[in-house]
C-alpha positions in Angstrom: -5.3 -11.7 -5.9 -8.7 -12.2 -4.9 -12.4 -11.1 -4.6 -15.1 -11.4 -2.1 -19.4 -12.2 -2.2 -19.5 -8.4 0.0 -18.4 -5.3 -1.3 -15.1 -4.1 0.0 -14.9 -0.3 1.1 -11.1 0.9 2.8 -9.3 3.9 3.7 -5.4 4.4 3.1 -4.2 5.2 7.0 -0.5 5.5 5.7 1.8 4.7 3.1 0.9 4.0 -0.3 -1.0 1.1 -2.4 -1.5 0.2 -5.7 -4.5 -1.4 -6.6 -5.9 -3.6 -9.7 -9.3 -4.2 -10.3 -11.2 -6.0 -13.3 -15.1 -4.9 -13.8 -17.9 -7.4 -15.3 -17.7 -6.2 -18.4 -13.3 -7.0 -18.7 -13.0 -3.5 -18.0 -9.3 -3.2 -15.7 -8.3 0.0 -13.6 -4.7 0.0 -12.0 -3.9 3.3 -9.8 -1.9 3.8 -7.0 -3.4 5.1 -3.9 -1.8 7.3 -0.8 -2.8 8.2 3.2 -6.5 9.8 3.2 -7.6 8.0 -0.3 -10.4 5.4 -0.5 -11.0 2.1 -2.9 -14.2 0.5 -3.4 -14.7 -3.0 -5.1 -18.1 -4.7 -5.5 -19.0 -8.0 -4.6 -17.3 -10.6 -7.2 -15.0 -8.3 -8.5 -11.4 -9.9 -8.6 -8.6 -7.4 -7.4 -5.0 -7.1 -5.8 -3.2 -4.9 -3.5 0.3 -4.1 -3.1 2.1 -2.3 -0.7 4.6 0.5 -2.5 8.2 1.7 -1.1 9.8 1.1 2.2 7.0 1.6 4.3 4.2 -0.2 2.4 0.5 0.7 3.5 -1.7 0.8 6.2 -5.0 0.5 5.2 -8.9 0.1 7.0 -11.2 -1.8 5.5 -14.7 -2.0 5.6 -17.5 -5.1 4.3 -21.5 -4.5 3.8 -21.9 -7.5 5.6 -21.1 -8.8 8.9 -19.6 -12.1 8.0 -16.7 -10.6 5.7 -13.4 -12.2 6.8 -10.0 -14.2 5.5 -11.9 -16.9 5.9 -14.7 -16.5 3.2 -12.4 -14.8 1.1 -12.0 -16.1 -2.6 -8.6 -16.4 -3.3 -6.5 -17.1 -6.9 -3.8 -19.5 -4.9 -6.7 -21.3 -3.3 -8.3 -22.6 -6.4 -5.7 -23.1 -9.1 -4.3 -25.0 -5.9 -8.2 -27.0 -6.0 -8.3 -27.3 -9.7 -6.6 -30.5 -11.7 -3.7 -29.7 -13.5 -5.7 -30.8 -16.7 -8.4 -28.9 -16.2 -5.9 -25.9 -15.7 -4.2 -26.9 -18.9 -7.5 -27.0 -21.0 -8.8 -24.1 -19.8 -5.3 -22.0 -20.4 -4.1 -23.3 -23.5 -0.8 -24.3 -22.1 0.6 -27.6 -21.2 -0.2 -29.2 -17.8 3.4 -29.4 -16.6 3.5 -25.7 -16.6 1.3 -25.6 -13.5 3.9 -27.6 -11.4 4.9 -25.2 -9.0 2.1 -23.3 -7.9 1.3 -23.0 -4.4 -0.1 -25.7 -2.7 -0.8 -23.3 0.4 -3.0 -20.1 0.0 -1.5 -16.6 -0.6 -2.9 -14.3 1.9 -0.3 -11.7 2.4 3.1 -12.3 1.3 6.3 -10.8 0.4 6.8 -9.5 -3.6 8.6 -7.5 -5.6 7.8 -4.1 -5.9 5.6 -3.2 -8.7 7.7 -0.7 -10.2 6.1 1.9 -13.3 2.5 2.9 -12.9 2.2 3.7 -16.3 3.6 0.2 -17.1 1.4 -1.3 -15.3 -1.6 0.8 -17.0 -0.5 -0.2 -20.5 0.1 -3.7 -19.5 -3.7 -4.5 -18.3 -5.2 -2.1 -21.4 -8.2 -4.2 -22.9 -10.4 -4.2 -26.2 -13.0 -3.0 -23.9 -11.7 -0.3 -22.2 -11.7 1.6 -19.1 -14.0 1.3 -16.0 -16.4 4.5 -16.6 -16.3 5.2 -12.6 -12.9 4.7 -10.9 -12.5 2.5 -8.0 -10.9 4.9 -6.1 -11.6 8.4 -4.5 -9.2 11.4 -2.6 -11.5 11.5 0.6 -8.6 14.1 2.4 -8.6 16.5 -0.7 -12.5 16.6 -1.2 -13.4 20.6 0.0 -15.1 20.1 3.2 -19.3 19.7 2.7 -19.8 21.7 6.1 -16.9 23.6 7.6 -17.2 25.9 11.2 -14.9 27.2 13.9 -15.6 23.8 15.4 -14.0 21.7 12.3 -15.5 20.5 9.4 -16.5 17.2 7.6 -16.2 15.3 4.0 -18.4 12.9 2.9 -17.9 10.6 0.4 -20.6 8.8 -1.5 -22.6 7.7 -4.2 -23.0 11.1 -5.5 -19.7 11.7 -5.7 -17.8 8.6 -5.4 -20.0 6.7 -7.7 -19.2 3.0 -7.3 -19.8 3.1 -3.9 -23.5 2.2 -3.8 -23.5 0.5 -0.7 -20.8 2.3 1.8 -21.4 5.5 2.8 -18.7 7.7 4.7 -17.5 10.8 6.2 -14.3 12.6 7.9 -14.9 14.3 10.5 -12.5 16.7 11.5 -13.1 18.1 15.1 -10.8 21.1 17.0 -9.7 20.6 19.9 -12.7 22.0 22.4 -15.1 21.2 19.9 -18.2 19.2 19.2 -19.8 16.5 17.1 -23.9 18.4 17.3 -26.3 16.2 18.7 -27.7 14.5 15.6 -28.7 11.0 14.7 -28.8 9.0 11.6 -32.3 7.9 10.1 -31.2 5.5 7.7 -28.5 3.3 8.8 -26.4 2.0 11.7 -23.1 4.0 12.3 -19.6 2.8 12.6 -17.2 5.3 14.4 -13.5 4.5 13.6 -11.1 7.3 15.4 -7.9 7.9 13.7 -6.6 10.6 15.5 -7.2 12.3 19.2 -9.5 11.7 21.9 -12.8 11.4 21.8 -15.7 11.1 23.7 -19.0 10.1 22.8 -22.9 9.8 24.6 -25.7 7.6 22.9 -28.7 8.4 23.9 -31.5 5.8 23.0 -35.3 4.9 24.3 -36.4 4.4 28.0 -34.4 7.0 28.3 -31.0 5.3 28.4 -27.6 6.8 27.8 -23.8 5.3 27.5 -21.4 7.4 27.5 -17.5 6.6 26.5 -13.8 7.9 25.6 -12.0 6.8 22.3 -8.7 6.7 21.2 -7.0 6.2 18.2 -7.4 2.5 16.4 -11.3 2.6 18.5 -14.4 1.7 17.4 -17.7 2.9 18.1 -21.0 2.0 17.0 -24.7 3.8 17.0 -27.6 2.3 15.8 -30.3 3.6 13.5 -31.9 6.7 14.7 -30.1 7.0 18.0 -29.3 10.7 19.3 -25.5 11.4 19.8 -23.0 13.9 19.6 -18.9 13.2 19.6 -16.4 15.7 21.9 -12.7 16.5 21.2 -11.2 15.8 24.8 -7.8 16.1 23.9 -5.5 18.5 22.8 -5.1 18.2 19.1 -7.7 17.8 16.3 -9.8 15.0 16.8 -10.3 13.0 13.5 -12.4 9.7 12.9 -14.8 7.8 10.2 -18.4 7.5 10.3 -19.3 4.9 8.0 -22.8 3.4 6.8 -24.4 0.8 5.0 -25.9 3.1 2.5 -25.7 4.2 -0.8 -25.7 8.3 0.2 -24.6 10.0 3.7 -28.1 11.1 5.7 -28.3 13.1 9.0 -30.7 15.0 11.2 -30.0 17.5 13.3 -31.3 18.4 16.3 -30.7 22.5 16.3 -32.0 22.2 12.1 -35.0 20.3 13.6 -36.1 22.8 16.5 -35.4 25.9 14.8 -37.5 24.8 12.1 -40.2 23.8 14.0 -43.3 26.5 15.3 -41.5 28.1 18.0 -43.7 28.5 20.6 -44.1 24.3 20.3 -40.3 24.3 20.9 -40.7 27.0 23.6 -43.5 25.1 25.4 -41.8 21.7 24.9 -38.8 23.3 26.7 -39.4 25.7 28.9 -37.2 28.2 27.1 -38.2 31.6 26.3 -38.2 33.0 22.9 -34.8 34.6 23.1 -33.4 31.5 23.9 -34.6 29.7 21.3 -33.3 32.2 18.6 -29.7 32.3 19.3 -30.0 28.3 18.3 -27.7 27.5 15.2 -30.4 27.0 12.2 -28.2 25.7 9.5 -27.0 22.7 10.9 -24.1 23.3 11.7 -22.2 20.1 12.1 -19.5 20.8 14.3 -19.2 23.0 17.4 -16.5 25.5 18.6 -15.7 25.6 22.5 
């Protein structure tokens, strides 16, 4: 049990999770979350995660700020460890001797029971001022795809659809083998590339020119800054799937088919060197992903 000063964004990778949050306003959510959902939990607010059945849960997570880490996190063990047993006792209502054996070392991640009924659990936490009016949580692999080809497709999630997240901004990009990531860049924020599946591999291309080009695997990280042209490949065999996340309250893209085909065309032609037939077998509806 714990909170944090950044907000908290994750993605389930496998297994299963139950998670408790309490709002400002004493408002608790308890759900239980599976592979492919997301959580979301503002800065300050306190909240728990436990690992459900035999396997438990694998999750990502994700910080609006850099400095996030166990380290700086705020934790329940740590300070009724920090706080005098009478000062416990006052604040409680319950006799000081009754806060003999708490921990006297911090409880990052340890071994529990499991947490049995969900509906329990719901009833238990009910308060006077009921429910959260946004849940914390969010089925990113059952969202219809916002763009969808012969290439793959892609889901975004939000803060027009997943409403509490105002300040993480994501999408799942699905890509088939042979295909393509467009060429497209970002205009309003940097981009963290987590690859969950396949092989991948990606060119920046940034001022001066300069270019870097390199292959990702699964568990990799990549990383594009503001505005910087880049497009993703599938070099494997099997769908290529990874996150693009952002430090923004809504998902934002250009692309760079959209932008020239909606541009004069002779200014594209002359810029180019291409003739007009050229230029009008271009996608014009951004199309996102690629086929081979």
């Amino acid at each position: 049990m714990h909170w944090h000063q950044q907000a908290e964004w994750a993605i389930m990778l496998d297994g299963r999770c139950r998670i408790t949050i309490l709002d400002e306003l004493g408002r608790p959510q308890v759900a239980d979350v599976k592979t492919g959902d997301l959580w979301y939990f503002p800065p300050g607010l306190p909240h728990s995660l436990q690992g459900l059945g035999e396997t438990g849960a694998e999750f990502l997570l994700a910080f609006d700020n850099g400095k996030a880490s166990e380290f700086n996190t705020l934790l329940l063990s740590d300070w009724m460890a920090h706080t005098p047993p009478d000062v416990l006792a006052l604040n409680f209502g319950v006799p000081a001797d009754a806060f003999k054996n708490i921990p006297s070392d911090n409880l990052w991640i340890f071994q529990g029971d499991d947490p049995g009924s969900l509906a329990a659990d719901q009833r238990a936490v009910q308060s006077a001022a009921g429910a959260p009016p946004h849940p914390f949580v969010f089925s990113l692999s059952e969202l219809p795809a916002t763009r969808q080809t012969k290439g793959g497709f892609v889901q975004i999630a939000d803060s027009r659809n997943f409403h509490v997240a105002t300040a993480v901004a994501a999408a799942l990009v699905t890509v088939k083998p042979g295909g393509m990531r467009e060429l497209h860049w970002h205009p309003h924020a940097d981009e963290w590339a987590y690859f969950i599946k396949g092989q991948a591999r990606m060119t920046v291309f940034d001022t001066g020119p300069k270019a870097n080009t390199a292959d990702f695997r699964a568990g990799d990280i990549g990383y594009v800054k503001k505005s910087l042209g880049h497009y993703v490949q599938n070099t494997g065999n099997t769908d290529l799937v990874f996150l693009e996340l952002f430090k923004a309250d809504h998902y934002a893209e250009v692309s760079l088919s959209d932008w020239l085909t909606h541009t004069p065309p002779k200014l594209v032609m002359q810029h180019l060197n291409i003739s007009r037939e050229t230029l009008a077998r271009f996608p014009n509806n951004r199309p996102d992903l690629v086929p081979l």
